[in-house]
C-alpha positions as CSV (number, residue, x, y, z in Angstrom):
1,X,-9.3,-7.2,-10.6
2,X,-5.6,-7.3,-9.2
3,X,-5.2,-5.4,-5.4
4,X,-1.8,-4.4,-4.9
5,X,-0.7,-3.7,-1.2
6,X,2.9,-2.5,-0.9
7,X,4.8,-1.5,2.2
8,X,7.0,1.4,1.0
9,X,9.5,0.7,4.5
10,X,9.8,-2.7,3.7
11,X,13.6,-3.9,3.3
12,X,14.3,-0.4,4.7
13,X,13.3,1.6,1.8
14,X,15.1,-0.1,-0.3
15,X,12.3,-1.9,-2.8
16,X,10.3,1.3,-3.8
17,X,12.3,1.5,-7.1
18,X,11.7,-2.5,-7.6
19,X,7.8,-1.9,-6.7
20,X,7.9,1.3,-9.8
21,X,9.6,-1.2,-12.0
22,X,7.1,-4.0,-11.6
23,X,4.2,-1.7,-12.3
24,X,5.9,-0.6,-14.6
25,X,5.5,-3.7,-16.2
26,X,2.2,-4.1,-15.7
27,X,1.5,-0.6,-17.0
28,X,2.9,-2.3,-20.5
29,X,1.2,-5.2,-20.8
30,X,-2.1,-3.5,-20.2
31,X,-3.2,-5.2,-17.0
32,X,-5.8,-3.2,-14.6
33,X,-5.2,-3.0,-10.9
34,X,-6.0,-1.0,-8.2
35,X,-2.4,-0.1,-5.8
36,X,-2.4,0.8,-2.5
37,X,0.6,2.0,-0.2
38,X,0.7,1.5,3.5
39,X,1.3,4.5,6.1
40,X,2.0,2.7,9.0
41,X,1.9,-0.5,11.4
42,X,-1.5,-2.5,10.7
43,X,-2.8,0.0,7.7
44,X,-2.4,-3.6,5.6
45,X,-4.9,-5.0,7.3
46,X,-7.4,-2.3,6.5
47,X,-6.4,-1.2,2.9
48,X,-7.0,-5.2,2.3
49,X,-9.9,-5.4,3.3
50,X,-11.3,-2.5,1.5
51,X,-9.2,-4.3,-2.0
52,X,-11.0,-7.4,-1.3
53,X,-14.3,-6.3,-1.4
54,X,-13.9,-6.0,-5.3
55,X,-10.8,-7.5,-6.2
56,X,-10.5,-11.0,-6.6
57,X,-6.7,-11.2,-6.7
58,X,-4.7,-9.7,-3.7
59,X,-1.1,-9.3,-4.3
60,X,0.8,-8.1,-0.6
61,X,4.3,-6.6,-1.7
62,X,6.6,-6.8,0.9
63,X,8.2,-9.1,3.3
64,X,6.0,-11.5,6.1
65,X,5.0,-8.9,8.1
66,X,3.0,-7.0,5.0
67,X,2.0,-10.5,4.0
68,X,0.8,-11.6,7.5
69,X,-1.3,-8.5,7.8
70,X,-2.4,-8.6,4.1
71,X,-4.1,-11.9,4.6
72,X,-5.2,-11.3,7.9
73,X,-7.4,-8.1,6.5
74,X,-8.7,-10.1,3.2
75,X,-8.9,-13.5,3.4
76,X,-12.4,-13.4,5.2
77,X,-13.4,-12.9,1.1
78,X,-11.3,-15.5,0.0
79,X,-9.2,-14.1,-2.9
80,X,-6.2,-15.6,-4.3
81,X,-3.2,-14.5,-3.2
82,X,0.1,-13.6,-5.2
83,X,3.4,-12.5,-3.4
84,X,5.8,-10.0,-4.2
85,X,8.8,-10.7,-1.9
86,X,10.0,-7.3,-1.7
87,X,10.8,-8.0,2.1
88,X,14.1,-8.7,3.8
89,X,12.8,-12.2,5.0
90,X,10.4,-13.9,2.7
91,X,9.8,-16.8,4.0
92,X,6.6,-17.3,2.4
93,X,8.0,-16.3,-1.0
94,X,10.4,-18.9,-0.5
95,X,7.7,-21.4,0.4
96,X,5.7,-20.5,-2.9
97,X,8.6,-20.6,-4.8
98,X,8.7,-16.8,-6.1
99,X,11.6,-15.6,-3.9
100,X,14.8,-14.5,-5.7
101,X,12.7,-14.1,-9.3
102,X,13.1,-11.2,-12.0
103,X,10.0,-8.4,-11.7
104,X,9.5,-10.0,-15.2
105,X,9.3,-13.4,-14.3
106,X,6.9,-12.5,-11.2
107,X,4.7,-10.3,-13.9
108,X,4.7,-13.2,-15.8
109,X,3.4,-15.8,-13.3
110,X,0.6,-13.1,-11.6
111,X,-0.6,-13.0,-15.2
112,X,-0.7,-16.7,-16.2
113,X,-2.6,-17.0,-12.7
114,X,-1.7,-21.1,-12.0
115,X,-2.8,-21.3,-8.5
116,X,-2.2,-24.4,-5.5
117,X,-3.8,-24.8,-2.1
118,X,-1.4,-23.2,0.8
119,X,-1.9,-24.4,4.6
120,X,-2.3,-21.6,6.9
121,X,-2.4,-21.1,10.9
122,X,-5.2,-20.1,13.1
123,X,-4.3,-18.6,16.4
124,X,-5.9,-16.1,18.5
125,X,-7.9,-15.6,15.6
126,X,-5.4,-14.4,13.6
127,X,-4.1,-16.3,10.3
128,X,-0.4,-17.2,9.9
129,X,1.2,-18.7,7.3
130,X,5.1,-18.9,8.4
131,X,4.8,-20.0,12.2
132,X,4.1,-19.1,15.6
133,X,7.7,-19.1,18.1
134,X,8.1,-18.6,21.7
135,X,11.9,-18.5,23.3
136,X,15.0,-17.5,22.5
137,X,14.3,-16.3,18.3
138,X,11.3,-14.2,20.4
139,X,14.2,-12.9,22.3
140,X,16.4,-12.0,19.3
141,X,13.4,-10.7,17.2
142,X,12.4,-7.9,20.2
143,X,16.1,-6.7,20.6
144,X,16.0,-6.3,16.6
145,X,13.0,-4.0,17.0
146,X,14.5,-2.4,19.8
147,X,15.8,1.5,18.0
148,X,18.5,1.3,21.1
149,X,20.1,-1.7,18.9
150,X,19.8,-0.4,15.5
151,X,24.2,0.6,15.6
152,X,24.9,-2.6,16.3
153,X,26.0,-5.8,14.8
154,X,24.0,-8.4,13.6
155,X,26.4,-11.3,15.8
156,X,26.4,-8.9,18.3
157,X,22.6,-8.5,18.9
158,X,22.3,-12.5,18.8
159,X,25.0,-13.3,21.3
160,X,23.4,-11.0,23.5
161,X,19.7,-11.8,23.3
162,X,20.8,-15.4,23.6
163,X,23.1,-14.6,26.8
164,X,20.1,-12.9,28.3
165,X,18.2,-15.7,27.5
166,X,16.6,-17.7,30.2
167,X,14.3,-21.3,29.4
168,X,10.6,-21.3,30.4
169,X,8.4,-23.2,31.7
170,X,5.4,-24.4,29.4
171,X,3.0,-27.2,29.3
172,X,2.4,-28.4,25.9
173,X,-0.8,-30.1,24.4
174,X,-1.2,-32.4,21.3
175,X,-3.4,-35.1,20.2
176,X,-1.1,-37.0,21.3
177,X,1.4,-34.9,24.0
178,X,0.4,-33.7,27.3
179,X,3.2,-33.0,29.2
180,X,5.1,-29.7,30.9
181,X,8.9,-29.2,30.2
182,X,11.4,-26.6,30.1
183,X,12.6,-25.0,27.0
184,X,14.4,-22.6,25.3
185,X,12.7,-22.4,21.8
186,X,9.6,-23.8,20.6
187,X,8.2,-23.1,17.2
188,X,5.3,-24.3,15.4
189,X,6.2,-24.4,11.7
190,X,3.5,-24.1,8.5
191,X,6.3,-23.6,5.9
192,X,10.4,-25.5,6.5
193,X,12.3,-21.9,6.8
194,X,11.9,-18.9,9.2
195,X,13.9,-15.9,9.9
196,X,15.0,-15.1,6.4
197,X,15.6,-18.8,5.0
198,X,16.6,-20.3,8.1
199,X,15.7,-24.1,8.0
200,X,13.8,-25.1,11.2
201,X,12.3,-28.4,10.0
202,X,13.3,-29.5,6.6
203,X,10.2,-31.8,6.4
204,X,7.4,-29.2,6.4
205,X,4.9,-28.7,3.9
206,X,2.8,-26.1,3.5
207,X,-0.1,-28.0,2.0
208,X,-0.5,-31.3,3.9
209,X,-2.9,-30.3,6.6
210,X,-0.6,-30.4,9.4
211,X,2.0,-28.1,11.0
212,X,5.4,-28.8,12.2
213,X,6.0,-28.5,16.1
214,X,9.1,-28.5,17.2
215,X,10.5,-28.1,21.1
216,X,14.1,-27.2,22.0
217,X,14.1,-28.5,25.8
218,X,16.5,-27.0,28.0
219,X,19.0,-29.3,29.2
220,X,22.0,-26.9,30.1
221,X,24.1,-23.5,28.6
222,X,26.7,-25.3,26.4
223,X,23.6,-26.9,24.8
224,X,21.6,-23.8,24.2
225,X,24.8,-22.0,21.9
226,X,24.8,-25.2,20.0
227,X,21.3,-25.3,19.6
228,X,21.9,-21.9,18.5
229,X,24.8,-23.0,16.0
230,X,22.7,-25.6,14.4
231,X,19.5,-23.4,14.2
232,X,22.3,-21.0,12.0
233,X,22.9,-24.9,10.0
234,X,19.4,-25.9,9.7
235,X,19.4,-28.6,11.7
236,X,18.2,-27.3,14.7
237,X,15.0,-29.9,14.6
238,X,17.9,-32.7,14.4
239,X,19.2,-32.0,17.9
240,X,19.2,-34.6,20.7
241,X,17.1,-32.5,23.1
242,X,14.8,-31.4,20.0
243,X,11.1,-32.9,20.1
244,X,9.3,-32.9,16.5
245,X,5.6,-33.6,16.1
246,X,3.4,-33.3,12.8
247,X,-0.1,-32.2,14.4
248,X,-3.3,-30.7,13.6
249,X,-3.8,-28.6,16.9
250,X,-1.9,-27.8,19.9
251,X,-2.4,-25.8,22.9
252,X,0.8,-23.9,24.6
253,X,0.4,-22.5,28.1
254,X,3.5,-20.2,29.6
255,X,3.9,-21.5,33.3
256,X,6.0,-18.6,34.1
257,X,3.2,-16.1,33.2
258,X,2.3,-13.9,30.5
259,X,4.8,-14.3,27.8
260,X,6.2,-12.3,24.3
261,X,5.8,-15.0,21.2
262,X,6.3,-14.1,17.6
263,X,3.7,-14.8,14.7
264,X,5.0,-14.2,11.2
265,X,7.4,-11.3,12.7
266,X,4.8,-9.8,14.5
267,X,5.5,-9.5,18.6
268,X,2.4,-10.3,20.5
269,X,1.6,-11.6,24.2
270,X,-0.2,-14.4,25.4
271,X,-1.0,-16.8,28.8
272,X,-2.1,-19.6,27.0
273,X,-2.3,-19.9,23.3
274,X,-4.6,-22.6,21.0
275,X,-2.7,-23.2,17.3
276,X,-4.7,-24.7,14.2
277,X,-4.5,-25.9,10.8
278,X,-7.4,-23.7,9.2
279,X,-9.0,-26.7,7.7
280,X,-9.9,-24.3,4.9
281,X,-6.7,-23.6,2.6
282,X,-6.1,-20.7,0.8
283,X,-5.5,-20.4,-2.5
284,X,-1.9,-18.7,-3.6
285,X,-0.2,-18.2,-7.4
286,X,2.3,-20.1,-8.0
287,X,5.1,-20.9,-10.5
């Protein structure tokens, strides 16, 4: 049986025709599914959960955040999971390889059901499947949330969460790192792209075992707005202050206190923070 979650305020509204259309589709070709809407922040992870219990498919429609919480309710059942990127970002989509598809062509591959083996984060007990980001993109992410900024423009907003801005102390732990450092962005990569398509590390894969870290060290201001300009290029992991390792496991402690960090979209806090490959994968559709 096929569980469809869909976030309705997803893309701001703007995918609830696309989600009719698709079942829609379904409706034609005669497929049986049970479909479930979300009614606010975190109802994914419970209508999941109930889905997984007798569906063996679980389809999250929507963009990371519906995804992130989608998996985090059901994949203690271990269904396969098919994405819908009806979301603004889709980073996971993207990943997969079922962003910017027809409904028809995403009907199509849910039905023919080819599956491969995805990589996903463990942190906090939570599962990830994008990254998890401390710094500056934190920064930019909170002021986007932030109603007071909804007027503005999207440069606008940037230029001032970076102005505001400030590095942080953190000590970082690897197999094989053990140091503290100042920086301005660190992000811990499952899948190459972040943000909406924005390449962080063009080497990641989202099925070898490991996860991408990569530190932005602080070094001075004009180097932070063109760490910023290549982050916008997709070379921000190809900077000269920019430290890359593929890992299994890290540990990242804020020295500066309790600190803001982003999983998948979602704003959370933390004074110390363990990140893992699940050395389980899960199991997703795919082209």
């Amino acid at each position: 049986m096929i569980g469809i979650v869909f976030n309705p305020v997803t893309f701001s509204g703007k995918s609830v025709d696309r989600m009719k259309h698709f079942l829609g589709i379904l409706d034609e070709r005669g497929v049986e599914y049970t479909y479930r809407e979300t009614t606010c922040e975190g109802d994914a992870v419970r209508i999941a959960a109930e889905l997984a219990e007798t569906c063996d498919i679980i389809v999250p429609a929507g963009g990371d955040g519906t995804v992130y919480e989608t998996v985090n309710g059901a994949i203690s059942k271990d269904p396969t999971f098919m994405i819908l990127p009806f979301g603004s970002g889709n980073d996971i989509a993207r990943s997969v390889g079922v962003n910017g598809l027809s409904d028809e062509e995403l009907a199509d591959i849910l039905l023919a059901g080819k599956t491969r083996p995805m990589d996903y984060l463990v942190s906090d007990g939570k599962a990830s499947m994008v990254y998890v980001s401390f710094g500056i993109v934190v920064n930019i992410i909170r002021d986007f949330k932030d109603p007071n900024n909804a007027r503005k423009s999207y440069n606008s907003t940037v230029l001032a969460s970076v102005r505001r801005s400030r590095p942080r102390r953190y000590r970082i732990r690897t197999p094989t790192m053990d140091r503290e450092l100042s920086a301005d962005f660190i992000s811990t990569q499952n899948t190459a792209t972040a943000g909406g398509g924005m390449v962080i590390t063009a080497e990641a894969k989202d099925d070898d075992g490991k996860m991408d870290l990569v530190i932005i060290e602080h070094k001075n201001v004009v180097r932070k707005y063109l760490n910023i300009l290549a982050l916008n290029k997709g070379k921000v992991s190809k900077q000269p202050n920019a430290i890359v390792e593929r890992t299994e496991w890290e540990e990242i402690t804020p020295l500066d206190g309790i600190e803001w960090y982003s999983v998948d979209g979602e704003l959370l806090t933390t004074n110390g923070l363990r990140v893992d490959i699940c050395g389980k994968q899960m199991r997703v559709i795919c082209p």
